[in-house]
MIDOMAR-653593 format. One record per residue (C-alpha): residue number from 1; x, y negated, z. Coordinates in nm, 3 decimals. Layout:
<pt resi="NUM" X="X" Y="Y" Z="Z"/>
...
***
This chain:
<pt resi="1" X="-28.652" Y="-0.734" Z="-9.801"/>
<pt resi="2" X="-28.760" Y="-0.487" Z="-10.076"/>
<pt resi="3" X="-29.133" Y="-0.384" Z="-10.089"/>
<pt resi="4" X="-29.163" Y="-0.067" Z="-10.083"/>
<pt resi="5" X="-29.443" Y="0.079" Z="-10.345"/>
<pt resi="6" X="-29.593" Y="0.431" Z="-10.370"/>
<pt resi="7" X="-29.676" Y="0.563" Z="-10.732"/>
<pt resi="8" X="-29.791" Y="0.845" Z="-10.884"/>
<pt resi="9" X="-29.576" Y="1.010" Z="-11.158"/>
<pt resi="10" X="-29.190" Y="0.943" Z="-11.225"/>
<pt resi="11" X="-28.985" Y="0.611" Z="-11.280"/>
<pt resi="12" X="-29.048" Y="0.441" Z="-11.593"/>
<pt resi="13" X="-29.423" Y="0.490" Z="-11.556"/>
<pt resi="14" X="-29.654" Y="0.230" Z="-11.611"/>
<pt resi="15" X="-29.735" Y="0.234" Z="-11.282"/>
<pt resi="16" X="-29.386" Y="0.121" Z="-11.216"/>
<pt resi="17" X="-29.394" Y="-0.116" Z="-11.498"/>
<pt resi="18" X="-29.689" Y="-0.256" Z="-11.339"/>
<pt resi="19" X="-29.530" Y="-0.269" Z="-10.953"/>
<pt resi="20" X="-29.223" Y="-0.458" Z="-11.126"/>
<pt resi="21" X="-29.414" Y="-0.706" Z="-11.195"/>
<pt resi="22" X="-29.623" Y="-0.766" Z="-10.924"/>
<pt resi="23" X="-29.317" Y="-0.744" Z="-10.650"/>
<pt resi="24" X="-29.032" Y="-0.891" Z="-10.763"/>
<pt resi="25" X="-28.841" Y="-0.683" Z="-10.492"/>
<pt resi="26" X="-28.922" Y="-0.335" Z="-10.463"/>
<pt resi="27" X="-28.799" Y="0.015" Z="-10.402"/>
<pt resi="28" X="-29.008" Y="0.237" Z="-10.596"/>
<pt resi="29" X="-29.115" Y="0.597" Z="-10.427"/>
<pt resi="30" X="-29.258" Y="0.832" Z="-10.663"/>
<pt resi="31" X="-29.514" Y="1.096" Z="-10.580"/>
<pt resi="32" X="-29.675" Y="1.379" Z="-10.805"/>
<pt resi="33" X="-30.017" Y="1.313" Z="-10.745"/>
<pt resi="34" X="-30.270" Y="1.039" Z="-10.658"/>
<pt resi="35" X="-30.366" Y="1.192" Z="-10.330"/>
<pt resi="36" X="-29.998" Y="1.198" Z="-10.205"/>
<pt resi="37" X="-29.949" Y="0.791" Z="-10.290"/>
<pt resi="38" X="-30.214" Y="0.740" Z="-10.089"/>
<pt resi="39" X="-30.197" Y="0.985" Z="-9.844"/>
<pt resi="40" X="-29.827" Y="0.816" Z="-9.800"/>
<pt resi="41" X="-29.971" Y="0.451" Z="-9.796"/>
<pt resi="42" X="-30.186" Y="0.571" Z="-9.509"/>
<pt resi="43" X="-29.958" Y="0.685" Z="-9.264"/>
<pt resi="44" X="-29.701" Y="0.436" Z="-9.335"/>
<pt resi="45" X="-29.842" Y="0.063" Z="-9.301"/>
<pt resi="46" X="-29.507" Y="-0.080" Z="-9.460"/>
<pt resi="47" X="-29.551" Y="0.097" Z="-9.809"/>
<pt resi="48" X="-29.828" Y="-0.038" Z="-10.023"/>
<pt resi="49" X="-29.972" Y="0.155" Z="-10.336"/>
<pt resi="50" X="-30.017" Y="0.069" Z="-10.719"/>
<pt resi="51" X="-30.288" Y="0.286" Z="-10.841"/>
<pt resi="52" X="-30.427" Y="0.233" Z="-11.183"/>
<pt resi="53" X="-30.835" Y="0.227" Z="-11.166"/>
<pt resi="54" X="-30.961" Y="0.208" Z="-11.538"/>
<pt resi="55" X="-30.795" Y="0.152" Z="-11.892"/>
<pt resi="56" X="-30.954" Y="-0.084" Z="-12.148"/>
<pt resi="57" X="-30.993" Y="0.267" Z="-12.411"/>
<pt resi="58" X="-30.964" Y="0.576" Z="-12.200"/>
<pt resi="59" X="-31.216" Y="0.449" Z="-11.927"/>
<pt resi="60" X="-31.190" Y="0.510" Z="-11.576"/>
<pt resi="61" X="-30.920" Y="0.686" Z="-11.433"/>
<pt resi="62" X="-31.100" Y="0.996" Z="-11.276"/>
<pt resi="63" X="-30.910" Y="1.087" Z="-10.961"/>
<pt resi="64" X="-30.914" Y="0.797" Z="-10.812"/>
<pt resi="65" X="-31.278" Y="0.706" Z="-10.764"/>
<pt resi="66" X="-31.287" Y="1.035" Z="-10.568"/>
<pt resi="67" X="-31.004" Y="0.969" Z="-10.348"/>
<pt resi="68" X="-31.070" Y="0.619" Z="-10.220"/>
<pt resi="69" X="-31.360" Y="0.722" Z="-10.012"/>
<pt resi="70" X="-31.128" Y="1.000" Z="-9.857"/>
<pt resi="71" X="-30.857" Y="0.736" Z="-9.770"/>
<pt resi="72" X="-31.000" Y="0.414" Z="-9.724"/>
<pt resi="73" X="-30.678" Y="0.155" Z="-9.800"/>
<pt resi="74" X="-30.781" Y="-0.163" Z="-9.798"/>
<pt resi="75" X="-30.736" Y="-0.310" Z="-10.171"/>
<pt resi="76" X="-30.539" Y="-0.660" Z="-10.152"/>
<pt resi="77" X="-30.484" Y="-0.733" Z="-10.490"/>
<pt resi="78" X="-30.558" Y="-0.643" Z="-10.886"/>
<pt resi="79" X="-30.310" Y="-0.637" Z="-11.174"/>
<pt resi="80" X="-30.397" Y="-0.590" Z="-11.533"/>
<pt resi="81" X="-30.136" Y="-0.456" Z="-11.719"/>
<pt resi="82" X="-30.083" Y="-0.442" Z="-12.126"/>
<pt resi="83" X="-29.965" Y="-0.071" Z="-12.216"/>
<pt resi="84" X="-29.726" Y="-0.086" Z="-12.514"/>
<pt resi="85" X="-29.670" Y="0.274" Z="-12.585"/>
<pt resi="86" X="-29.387" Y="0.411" Z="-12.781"/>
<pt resi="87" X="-29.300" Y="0.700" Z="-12.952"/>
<pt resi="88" X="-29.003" Y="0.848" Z="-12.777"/>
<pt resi="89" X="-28.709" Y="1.137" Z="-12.870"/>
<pt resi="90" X="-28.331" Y="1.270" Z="-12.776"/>
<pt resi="91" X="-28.063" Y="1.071" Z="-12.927"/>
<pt resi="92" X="-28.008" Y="1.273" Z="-13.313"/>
<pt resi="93" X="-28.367" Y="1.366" Z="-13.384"/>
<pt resi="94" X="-28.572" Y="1.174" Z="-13.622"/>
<pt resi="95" X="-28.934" Y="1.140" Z="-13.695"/>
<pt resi="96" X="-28.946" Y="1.385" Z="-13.974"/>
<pt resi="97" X="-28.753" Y="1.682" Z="-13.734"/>
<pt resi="98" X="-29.081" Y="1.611" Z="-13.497"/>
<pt resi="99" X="-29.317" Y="1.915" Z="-13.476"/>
<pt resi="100" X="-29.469" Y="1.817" Z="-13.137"/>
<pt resi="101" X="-29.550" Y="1.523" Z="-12.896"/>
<pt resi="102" X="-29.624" Y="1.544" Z="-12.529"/>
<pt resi="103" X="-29.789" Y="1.250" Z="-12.279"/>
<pt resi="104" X="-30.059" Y="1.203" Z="-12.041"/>
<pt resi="105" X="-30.384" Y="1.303" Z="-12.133"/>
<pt resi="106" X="-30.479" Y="0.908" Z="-12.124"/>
<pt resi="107" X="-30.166" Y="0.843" Z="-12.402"/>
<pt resi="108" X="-30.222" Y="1.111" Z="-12.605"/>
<pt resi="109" X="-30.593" Y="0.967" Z="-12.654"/>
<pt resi="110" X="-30.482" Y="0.598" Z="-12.715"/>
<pt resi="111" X="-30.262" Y="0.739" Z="-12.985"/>
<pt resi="112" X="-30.474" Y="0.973" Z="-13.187"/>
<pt resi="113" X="-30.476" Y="0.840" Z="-13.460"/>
<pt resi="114" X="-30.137" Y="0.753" Z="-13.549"/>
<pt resi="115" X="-30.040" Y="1.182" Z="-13.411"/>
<pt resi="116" X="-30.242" Y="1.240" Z="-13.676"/>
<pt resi="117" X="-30.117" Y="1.058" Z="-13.939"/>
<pt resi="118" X="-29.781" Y="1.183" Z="-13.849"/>
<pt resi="119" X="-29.956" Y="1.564" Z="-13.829"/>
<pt resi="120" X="-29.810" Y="1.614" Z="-13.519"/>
<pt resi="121" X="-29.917" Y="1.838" Z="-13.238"/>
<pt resi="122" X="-30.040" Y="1.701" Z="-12.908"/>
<pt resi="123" X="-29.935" Y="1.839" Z="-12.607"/>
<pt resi="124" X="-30.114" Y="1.687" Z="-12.241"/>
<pt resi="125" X="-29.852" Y="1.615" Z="-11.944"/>
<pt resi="126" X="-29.885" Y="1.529" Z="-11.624"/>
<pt resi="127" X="-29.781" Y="1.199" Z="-11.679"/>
<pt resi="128" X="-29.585" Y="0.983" Z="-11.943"/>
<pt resi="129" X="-29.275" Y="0.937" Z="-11.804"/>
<pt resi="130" X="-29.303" Y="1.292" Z="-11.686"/>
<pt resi="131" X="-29.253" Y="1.391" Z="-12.038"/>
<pt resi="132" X="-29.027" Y="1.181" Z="-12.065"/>
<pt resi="133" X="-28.751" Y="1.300" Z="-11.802"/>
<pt resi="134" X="-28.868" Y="1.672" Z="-11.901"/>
<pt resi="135" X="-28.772" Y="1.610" Z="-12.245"/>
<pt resi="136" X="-28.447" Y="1.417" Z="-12.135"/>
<pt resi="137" X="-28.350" Y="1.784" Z="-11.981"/>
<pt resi="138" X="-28.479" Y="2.024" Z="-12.203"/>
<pt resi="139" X="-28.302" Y="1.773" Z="-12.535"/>
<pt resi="140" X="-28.543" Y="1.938" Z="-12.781"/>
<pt resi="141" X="-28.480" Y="1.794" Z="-13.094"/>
<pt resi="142" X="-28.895" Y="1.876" Z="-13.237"/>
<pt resi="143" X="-29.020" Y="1.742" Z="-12.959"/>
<pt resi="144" X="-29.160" Y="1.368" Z="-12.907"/>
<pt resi="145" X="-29.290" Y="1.169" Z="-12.615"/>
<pt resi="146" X="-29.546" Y="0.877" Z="-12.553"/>
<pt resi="147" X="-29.458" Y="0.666" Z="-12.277"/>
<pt resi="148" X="-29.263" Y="0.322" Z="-12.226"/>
<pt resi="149" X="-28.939" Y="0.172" Z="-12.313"/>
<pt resi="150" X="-28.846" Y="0.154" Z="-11.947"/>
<pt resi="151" X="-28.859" Y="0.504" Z="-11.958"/>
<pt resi="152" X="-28.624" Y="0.568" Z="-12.288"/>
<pt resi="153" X="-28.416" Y="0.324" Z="-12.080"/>
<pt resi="154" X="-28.409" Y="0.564" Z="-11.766"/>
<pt resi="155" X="-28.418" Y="0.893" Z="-11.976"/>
<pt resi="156" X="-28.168" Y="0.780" Z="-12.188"/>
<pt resi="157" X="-28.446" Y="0.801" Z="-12.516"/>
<pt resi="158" X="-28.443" Y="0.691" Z="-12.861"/>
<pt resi="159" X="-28.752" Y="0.479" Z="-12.970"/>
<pt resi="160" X="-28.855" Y="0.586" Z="-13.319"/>
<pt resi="161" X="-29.195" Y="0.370" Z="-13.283"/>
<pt resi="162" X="-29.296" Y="0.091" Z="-13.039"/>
<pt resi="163" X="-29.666" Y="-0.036" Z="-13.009"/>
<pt resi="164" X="-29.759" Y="0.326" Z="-13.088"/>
<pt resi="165" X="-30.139" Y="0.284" Z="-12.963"/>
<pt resi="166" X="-30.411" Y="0.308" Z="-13.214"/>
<pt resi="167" X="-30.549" Y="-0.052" Z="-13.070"/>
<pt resi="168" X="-30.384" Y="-0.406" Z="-13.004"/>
<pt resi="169" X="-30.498" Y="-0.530" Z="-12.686"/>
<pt resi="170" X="-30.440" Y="-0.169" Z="-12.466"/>
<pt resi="171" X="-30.454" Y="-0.279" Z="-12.110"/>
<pt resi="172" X="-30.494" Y="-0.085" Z="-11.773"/>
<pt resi="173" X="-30.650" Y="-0.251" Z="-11.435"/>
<pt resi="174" X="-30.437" Y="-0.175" Z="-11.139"/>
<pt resi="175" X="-30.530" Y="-0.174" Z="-10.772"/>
<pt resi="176" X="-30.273" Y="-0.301" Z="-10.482"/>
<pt resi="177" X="-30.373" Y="-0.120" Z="-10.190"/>
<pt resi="178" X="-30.235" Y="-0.130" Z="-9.822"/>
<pt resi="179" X="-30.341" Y="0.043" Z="-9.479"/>
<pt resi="180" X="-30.255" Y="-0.293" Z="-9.305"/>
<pt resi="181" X="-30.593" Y="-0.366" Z="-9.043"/>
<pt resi="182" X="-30.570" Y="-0.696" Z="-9.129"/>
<pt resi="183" X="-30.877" Y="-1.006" Z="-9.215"/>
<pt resi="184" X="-30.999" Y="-0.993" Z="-9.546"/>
<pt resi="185" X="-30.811" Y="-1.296" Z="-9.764"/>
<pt resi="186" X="-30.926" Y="-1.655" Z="-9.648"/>
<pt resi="187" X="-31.243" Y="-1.785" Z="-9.871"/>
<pt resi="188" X="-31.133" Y="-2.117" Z="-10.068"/>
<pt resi="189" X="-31.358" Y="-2.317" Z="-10.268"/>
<pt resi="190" X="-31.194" Y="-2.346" Z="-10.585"/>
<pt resi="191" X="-31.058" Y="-1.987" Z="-10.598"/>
<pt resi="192" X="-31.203" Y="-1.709" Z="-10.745"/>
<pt resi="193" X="-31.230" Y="-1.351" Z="-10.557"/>
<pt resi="194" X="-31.371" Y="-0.980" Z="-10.639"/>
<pt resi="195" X="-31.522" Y="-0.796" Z="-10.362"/>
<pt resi="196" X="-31.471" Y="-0.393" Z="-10.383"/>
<pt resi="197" X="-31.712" Y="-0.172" Z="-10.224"/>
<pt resi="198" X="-31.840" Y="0.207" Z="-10.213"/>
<pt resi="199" X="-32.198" Y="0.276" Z="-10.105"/>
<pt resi="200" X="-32.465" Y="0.583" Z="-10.060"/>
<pt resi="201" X="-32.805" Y="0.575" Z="-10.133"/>
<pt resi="202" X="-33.070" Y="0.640" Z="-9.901"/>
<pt resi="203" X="-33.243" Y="0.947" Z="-10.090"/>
<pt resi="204" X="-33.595" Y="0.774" Z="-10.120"/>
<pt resi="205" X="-33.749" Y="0.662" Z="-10.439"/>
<pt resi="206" X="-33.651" Y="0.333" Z="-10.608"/>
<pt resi="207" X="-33.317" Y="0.278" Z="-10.361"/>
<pt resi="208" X="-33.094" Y="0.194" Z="-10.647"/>
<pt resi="209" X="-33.362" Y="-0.081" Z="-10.810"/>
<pt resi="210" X="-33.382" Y="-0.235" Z="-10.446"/>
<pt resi="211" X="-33.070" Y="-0.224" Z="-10.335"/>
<pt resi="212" X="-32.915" Y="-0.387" Z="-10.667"/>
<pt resi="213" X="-33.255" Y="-0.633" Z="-10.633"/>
<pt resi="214" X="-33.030" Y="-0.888" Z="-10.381"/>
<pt resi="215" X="-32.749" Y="-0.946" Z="-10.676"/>
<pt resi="216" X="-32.991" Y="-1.131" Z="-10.917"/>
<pt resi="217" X="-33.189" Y="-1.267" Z="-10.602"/>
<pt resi="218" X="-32.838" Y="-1.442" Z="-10.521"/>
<pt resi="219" X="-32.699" Y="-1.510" Z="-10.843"/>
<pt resi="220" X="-32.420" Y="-1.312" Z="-10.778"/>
<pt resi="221" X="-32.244" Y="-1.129" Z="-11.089"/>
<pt resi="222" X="-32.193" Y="-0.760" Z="-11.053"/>
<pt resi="223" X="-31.841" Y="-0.703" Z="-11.288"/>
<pt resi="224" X="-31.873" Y="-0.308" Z="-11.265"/>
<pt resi="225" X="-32.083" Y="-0.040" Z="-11.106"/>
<pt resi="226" X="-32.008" Y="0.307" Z="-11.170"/>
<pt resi="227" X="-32.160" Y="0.650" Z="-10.998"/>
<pt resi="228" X="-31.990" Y="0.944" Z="-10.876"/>
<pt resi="229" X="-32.067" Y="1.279" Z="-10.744"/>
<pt resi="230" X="-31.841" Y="1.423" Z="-10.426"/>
<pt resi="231" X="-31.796" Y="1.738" Z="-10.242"/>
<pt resi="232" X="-31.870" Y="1.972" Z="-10.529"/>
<pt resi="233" X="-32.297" Y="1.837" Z="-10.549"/>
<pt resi="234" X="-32.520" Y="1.693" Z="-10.745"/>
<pt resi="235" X="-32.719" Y="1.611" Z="-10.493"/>
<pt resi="236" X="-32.655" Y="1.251" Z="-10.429"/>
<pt resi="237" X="-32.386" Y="1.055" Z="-10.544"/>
<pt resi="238" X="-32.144" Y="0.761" Z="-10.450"/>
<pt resi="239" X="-32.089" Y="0.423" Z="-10.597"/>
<pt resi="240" X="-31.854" Y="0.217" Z="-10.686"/>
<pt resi="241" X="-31.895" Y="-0.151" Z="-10.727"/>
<pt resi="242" X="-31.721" Y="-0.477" Z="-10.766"/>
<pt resi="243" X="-31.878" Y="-0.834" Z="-10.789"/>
<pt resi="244" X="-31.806" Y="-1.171" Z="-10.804"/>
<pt resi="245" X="-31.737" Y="-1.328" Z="-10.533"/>
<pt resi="246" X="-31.639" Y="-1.336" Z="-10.148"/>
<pt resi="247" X="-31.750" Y="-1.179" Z="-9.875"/>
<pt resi="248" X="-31.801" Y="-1.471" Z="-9.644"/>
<pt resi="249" X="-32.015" Y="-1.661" Z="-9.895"/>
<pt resi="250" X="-32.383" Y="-1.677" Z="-9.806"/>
<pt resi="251" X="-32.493" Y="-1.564" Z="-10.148"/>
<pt resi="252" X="-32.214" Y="-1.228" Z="-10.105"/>
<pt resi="253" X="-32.311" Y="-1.215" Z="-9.792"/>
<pt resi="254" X="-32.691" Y="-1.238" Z="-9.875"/>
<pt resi="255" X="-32.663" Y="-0.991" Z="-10.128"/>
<pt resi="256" X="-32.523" Y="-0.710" Z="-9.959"/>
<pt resi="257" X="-32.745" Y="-0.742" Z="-9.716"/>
<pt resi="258" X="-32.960" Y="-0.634" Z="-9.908"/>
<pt resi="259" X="-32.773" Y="-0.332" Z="-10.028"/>
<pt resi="260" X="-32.699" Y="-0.235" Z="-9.690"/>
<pt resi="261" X="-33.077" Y="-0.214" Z="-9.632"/>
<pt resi="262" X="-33.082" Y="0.050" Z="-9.915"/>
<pt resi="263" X="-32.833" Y="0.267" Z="-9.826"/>
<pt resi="264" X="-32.675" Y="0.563" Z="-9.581"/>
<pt resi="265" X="-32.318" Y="0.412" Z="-9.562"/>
<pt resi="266" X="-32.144" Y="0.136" Z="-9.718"/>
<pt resi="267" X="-31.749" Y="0.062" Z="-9.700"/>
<pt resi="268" X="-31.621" Y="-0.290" Z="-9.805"/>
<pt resi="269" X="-31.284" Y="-0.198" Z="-9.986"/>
<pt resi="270" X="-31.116" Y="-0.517" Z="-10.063"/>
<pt resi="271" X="-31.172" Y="-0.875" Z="-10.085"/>
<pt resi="272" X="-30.878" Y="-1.035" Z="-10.325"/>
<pt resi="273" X="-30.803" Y="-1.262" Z="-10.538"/>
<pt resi="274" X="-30.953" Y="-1.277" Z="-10.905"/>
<pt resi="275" X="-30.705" Y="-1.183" Z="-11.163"/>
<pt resi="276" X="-30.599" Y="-1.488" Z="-11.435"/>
<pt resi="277" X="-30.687" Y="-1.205" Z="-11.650"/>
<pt resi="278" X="-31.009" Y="-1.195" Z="-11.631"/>
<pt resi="279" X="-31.047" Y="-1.560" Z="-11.693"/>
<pt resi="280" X="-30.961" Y="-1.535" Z="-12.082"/>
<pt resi="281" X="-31.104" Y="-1.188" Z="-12.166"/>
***
C-alpha cells in the first residue's frame, strides 16, 4: 500500500525528491504552505509529512520552527538530502535569450553567484518547482528557473545547467513527521538516536546556564540548539533542541531532568533513529 506523504510546494520539489526516497511507495499530496502539510498530517493519522528543517548554506528553514509548537507531530525519522540545482527553461530558449530567473528564496541564494556571472535577474517564488510549472504555462522564452531535474521532467523543461549551486556538498535536513500516538522507537544498544525537543524558560536569572548545566553533567552531546520568538514578543522565547541520544537512557534521561527543572513547558518531539549521514560529515 502506497504511503501517503504531505508536502509543501508542487511535484518535482525537493521535498518530493526527498519523500521518493525515503518511501519507496508513495502518493504524493501537495499543499501551498507549511501550515497546511501539517495541519493535514494532523487530522489524518494515515498521511505522514516531509518537512525540510535547515539547509547546509541557507540555514534554518524559518516557518517551520514556528509551526511545530502549534502542531505537535511526533517526528519519526530524519533524511538528509543533497540539492543538485539546475538551471531550467522552455524547450527553444537558450542561455543567452535569458533576461530573468525565478526560484525559492532559499535557491536563488545558493546560486548567487553563478546569476551573477550570467547577469541575470533574480526573481523569489514561492517555491522551486512552483516556478517551474508557472513557467511551463506562461512558455516565456527570457525567463529561467532553479529547481530539480525531476521537475524539468514533470514540466516538460530543458536543462541548460545542472549542479547550478555556488557550493559542492548542498544538502537539506528533512523531518518525517506523523500524528500516530504511538511509543517513542525501542532503545538498542548499538544504535544511534536524536532526541527532538522544544522548551520555555522559566523567566528567572541564569535559567538557560542551568538548564543546559545537566548536558555536560551527563556527557550527553547537544547537536543543535536554536531560539525563537512566538506570538508576535520579545518577551521570552522558545527553543529548539536536538541531542544525542535516547530518551530512555539514564544519562538522556538525567539530563533533561534537569532542563525540565529550568523551565515553564517542555515537549519531547521525536525520538528516531540517527541518520548514516551524520556519521561521515
Amino acid at each position: 500500500m502506497k504511503q501517503k506523504i504531505a508536502i509543501q510546494g508542487e511535484l518535482g520539489s525537493y521535498s518530493h525528491l526527498a519523500a521518493n526516497e525515503i518511501f519507496s511507495e508513495n502518493e504524493i499530496i501537495t499543499c501551498k504552505t507549511f501550515d497546511q502539510a501539517l495541519e493535514l498530517v494532523k487530522k489524518n493519522q494515515d498521511v505522514k509529512t516531509v518537512i525540510p528543517i535547515e539547509n547546509s548554506i541557507a540555514g534554518r528553514v524559518a516557518d517551520v520552527h514556528y509551526l511545530l509548537p502549534k502542531y505537535k507531530l511526533r517526528i519519526i525519522g530524519e533524511f538528509f538530502h543533497r540539492v543538485n540545482h539546475c538551471l531550467l527553461a522552455i524547450k527553444g530558449s537558450l542561455l543567452e535569450d535569458i533576461k530573468y530567473v525565478k526560484s525559492h528564496s532559499h535557491a536563488i541564494s545558493q546560486c548567487h553567484s553563478k546569476i551573477d556571472k550570467y547577469k541575470l535577474n533574480p526573481i523569489i517564488e514561492a517555491d522551486t518547482a512552483g516556478a517551474a510549472k508557472k513557467l511551463s504555462e506562461e512558455k516565456n522564452l527570457e525567463v529561467a528557473v532553479i529547481a530539480s531535474e525531476l521537475a524539468a521532467e514533470i514540466y516538460d523543461l530543458n536543462i541548460l545547467k545542472k549542479n547550478f549551486e555556488d557550493m559542492v556538498g548542498n544538502t537539506t535536513r528533512f523531518l518525517i513527521m506523523s500524528s500516530e500516538e504511538t511509543n517513542y522507537i525501542r532503545f538498542e544498544k548499538k544504535k544511534n538516536y536524536i532526541t527532538t525537543c522544544i522548551f520555555k524558560l522559566k523567566s528567572i536569572p541564569a535559567a538557560l546556564y542551568n538548564s543546559l548545566g545537566g548536558f555536560a553533567q551527563n556527557n550527553v552531546n547537544l547537536t543543535k540548539l536554536e531560539s525563537f520568538t512566538v506570538n508576535n514578543s520579545f518577551d521570552q522565547a522558545l527553543f529548539y533542541l536536538d541531542i544525542e541520544g535516547h530518551l530512555h537512557e539514564s544519562s538522556v534521561k538525567s539530563a533533561l531532568e534537569v532542563l525540565k527543572k529550568n523551565t515553564d513547558s517542555l515537549n519531547i518531539l521525536g525520538v528516531y533513529l540517527s541518520s548514516n549521514y551524520r556519521k561521515n560529515h
